[in-house]
C-alpha positions in Angstrom: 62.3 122.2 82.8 65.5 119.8 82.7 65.2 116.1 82.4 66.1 114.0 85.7 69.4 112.7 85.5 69.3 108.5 86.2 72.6 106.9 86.9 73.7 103.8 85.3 76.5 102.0 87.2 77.4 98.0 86.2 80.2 96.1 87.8 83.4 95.1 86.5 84.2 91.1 86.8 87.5 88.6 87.5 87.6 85.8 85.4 89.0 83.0 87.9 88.8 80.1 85.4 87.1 79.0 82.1 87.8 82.2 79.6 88.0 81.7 76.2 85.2 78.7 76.6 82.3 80.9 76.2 82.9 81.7 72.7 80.3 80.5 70.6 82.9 79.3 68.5 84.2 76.6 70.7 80.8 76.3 73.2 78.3 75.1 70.2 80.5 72.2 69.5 82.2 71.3 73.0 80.0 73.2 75.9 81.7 76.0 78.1 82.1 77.1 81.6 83.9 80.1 83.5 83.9 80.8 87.6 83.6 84.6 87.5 82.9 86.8 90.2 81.5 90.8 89.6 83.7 93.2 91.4 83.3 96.8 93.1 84.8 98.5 90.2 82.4 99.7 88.1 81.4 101.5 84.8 79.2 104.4 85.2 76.5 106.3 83.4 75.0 109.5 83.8 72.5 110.6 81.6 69.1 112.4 80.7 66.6 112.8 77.6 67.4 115.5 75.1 64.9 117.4 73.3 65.1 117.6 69.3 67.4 115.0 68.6 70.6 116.5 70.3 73.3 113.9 71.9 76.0 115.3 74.0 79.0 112.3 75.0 81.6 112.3 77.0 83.7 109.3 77.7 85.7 110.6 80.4 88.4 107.3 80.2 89.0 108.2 76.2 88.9 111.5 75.8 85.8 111.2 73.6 83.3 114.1 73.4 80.6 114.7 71.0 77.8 117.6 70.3 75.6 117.0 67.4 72.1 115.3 66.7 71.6 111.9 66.7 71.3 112.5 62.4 75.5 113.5 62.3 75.9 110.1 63.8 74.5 108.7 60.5 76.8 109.8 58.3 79.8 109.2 60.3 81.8 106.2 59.2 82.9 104.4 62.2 81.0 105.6 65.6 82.7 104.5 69.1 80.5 101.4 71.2 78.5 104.9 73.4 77.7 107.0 69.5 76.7 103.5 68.1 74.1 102.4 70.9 72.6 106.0 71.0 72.2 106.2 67.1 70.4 102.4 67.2 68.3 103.5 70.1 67.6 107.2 68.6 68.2 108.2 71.9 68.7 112.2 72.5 70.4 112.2 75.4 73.2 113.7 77.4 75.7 111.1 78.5 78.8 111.3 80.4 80.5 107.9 81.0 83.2 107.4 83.4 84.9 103.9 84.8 87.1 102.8 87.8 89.2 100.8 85.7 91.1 101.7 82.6 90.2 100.1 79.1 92.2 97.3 77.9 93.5 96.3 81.2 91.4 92.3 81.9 88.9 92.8 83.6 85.8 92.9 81.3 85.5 96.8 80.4 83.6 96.9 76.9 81.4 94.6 78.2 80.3 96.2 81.6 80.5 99.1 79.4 78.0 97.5 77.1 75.7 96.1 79.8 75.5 99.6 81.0 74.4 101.4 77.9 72.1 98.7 76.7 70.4 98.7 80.7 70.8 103.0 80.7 69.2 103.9 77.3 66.2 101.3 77.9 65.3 102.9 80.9 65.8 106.4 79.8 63.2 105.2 76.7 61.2 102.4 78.7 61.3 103.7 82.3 61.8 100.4 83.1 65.0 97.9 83.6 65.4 94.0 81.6 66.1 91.1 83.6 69.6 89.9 83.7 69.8 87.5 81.3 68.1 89.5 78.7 70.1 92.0 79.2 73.6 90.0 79.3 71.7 88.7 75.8 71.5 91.5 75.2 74.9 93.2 75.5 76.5 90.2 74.2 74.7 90.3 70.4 75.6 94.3 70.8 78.8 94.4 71.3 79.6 91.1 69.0 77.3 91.3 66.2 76.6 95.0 65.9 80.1 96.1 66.4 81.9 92.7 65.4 83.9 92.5 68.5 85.5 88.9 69.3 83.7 88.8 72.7 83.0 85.3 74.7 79.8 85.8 76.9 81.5 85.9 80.5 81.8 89.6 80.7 78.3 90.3 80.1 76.7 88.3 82.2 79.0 89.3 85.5 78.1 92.7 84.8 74.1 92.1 84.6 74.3 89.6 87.3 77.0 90.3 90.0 77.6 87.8 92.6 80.4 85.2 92.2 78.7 82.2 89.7 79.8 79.1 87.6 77.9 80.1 84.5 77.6 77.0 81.6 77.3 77.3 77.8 75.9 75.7 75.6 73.1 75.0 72.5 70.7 74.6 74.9 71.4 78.0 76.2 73.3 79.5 79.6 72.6 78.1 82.5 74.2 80.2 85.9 74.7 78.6 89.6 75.5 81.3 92.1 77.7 80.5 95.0 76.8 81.5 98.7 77.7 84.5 100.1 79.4 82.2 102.3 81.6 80.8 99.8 82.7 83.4 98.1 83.8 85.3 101.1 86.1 82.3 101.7 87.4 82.7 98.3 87.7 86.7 98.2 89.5 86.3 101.5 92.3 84.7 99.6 92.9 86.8 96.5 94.6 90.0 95.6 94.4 92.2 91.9 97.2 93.9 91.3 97.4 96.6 88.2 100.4 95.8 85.7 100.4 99.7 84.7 100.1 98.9 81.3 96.7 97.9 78.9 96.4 96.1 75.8 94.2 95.6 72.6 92.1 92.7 73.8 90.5 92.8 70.6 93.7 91.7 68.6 94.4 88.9 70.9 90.9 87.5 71.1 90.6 87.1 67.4 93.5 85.4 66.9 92.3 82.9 69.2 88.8 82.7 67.8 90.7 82.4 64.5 92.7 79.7 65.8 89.4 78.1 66.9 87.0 78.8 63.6 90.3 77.2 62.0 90.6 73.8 64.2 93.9 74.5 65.5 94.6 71.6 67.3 96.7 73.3 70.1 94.1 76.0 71.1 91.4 73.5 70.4 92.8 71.2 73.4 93.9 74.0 75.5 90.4 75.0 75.5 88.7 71.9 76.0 91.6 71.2 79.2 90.5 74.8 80.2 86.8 73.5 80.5 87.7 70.6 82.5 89.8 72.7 84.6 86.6 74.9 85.6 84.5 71.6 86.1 87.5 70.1 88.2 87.9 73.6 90.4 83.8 74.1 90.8 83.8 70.5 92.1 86.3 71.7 94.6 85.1 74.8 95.5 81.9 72.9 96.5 83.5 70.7 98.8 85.2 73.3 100.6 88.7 72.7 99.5 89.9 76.5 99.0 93.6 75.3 98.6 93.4 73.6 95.7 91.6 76.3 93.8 94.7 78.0 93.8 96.9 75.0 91.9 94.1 74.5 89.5 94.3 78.8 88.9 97.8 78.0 88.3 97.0 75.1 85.7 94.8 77.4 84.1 97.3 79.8 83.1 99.6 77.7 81.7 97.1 76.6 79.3 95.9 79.5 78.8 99.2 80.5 77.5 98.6 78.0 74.8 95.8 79.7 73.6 97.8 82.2 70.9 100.0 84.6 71.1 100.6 87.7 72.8 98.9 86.4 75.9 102.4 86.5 78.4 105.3 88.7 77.9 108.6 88.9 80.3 107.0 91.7 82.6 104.1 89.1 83.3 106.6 86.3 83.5 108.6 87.8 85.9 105.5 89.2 88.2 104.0 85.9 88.0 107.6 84.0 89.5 108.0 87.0 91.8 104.4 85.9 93.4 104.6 82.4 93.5 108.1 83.0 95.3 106.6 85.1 98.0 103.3 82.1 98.5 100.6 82.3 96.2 99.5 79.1 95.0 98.1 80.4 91.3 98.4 83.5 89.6 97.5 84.5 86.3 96.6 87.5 83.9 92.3 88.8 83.8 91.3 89.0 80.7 92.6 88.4 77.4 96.3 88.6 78.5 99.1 91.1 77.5 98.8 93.4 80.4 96.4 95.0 82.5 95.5 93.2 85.6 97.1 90.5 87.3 95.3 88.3 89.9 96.8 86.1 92.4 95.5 83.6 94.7 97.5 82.8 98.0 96.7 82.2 101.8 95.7 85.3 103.8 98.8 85.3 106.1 100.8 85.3 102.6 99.1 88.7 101.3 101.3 91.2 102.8 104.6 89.2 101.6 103.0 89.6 98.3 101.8 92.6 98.3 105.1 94.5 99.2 107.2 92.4 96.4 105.1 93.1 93.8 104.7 96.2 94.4 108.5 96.6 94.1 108.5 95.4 90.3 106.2 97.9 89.9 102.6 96.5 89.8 99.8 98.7 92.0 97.9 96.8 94.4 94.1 96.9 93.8 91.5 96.4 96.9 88.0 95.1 95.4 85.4 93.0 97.2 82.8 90.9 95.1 79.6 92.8 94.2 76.5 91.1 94.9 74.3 93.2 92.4 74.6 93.4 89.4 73.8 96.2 86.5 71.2 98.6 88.4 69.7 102.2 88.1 69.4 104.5 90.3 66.6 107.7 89.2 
């Protein structure tokens, strides 16, 4: 008899303000903060037990596919994030993984990704799921002490907790205050994702920054530490109901953020970013690490249209989300 398929699904996140502050790195010494909100774009998981060791993978969004036991994965000298998990779980399994957003393109991918298979192969071996912030935990020492990715902590704990939340770091730990439905339906009401049409090694990007960091560059130290204050500065806004000027502190935010290294802007993002504030958004700004990928602007409703069509004639795709209020779950 076949094993049950369970289905793994975890949501992809916007970063609105704060990235780069949840590194380790830079949290120990000065704190952190990021306003993120979980999306409905999501990785998914479909999987079941395998008898006598066999793993079958397919990552739909890389053209990966394997068929072996979970012994070939031993000798094989570097295994992708979905090969690595099984072989540390000794999971048999048959896995197909498939995502609604490309890799590399800002909006937290090996992370969800991570969430998922950390939350996917526990049940599959424990029948039962971890609690949010264990498994953001987690995901997070996975993907950036297993695999030695240059990963911040954001991305993890969107995906395992969903919702739109100011999440604080720090040595005594993460500490996460959800907004109301309320509010973030105010602020979802005002902001539009567009797709760039072109991805990027977030990777590279990230470690120069960390580097930069680890290294006490004095620009990116300071563009960090105005990054946090730019988060505490738009929470406190958000909280009294002042929707406007979250956009203009967005805006703030990615100027710094430009300071952070390089490779983060480039003149297609340059001239997208002009083209939107032209046609009324009040802040715009690359997700993610920068470089390409997805671009996020902030702008009254009865600007959207406006916006919409002119980007969209430069060449950028527009991208209708709403926030997801749950976060990494199983369906069996």
């Amino acid at each position: 008899m076949q094993n049950k398929t369970i289905r793994g699904y975890a949501p992809h996140r916007i970063s609105y303000c704060g990235g780069g502050t949840d590194f380790p790195s830079f949290y120990d010494e000065y704190d952190g903060a990021v306003i993120n909100c979980a999306i409905s774009r999501f990785s998914k998981i479909y999987a079941r037990e395998e008898s006598n060791g066999r793993v079958f993978l397919e990552a739909k969004k890389v053209n990966e596919v394997f068929r072996g036991t979970v012994l070939d994965l031993k000798g094989r000298k570097e295994l992708s994030m979905p090969l690595k998990a099984i072989f540390d779980w000794k999971q048999p399994v048959h896995m197909v993984i498939k995502s609604d957003v490309p890799p590399g393109s800002g909006l937290g991918s090996s992370g969800t990704l991570a969430v998922n298979l950390i939350n996917t192969l526990n049940f599959l071996k424990r029948s039962k799921t971890i609690s949010p912030s264990n498994l953001a935990e987690q995901a997070y020492h996975f993907e950036a002490k297993t695999l030695g990715k240059a990963v911040g902590k954001q991305d993890h704990y969107a995906a395992a907790l969903g919702g739109m939340n100011f999440i604080e770091f720090g040595t005594g730990g993460v500490k996460v205050s959800p907004f109301t439905i309320e509010t973030t339906m105010e602020l979802q009401k005002r902001c539009i994702l567009f797709y760039l049409g072109k991805t990027r090694m977030a990777d590279r990007i990230l470690k120069r920054q960390e580097r930069n960091v680890l290294q006490r560059n004095e620009g990116t130290i300071e563009a960090l530490k105005g990054m946090l204050e730019l988060t505490r500065k738009m929470k406190r806004s958000i909280d009294r109901g002042n929707f406007g000027e979250s956009g203009s502190i967005l805006e703030d935010a990615w100027l710094l953020k430009k300071k952070y290294t390089t490779g983060i802007s480039n003149r297609f993002i340059e001239k997208v970013h002009s083209k939107a504030l032209q046609s009324g958004a009040t802040g715009a700004k690359v997700t993610g690490a920068g470089g390409g990928g997805h671009f996020f602007v902030y702008a009254e409703a009865d600007r959207h249209r406006k916006i919409i069509r002119n980007l969209k004639d430069i060449g950028c795709k527009h991208i209708p989300f709403k926030v997801c209020e749950s976060g990494a779950w199983i369906e069996s």
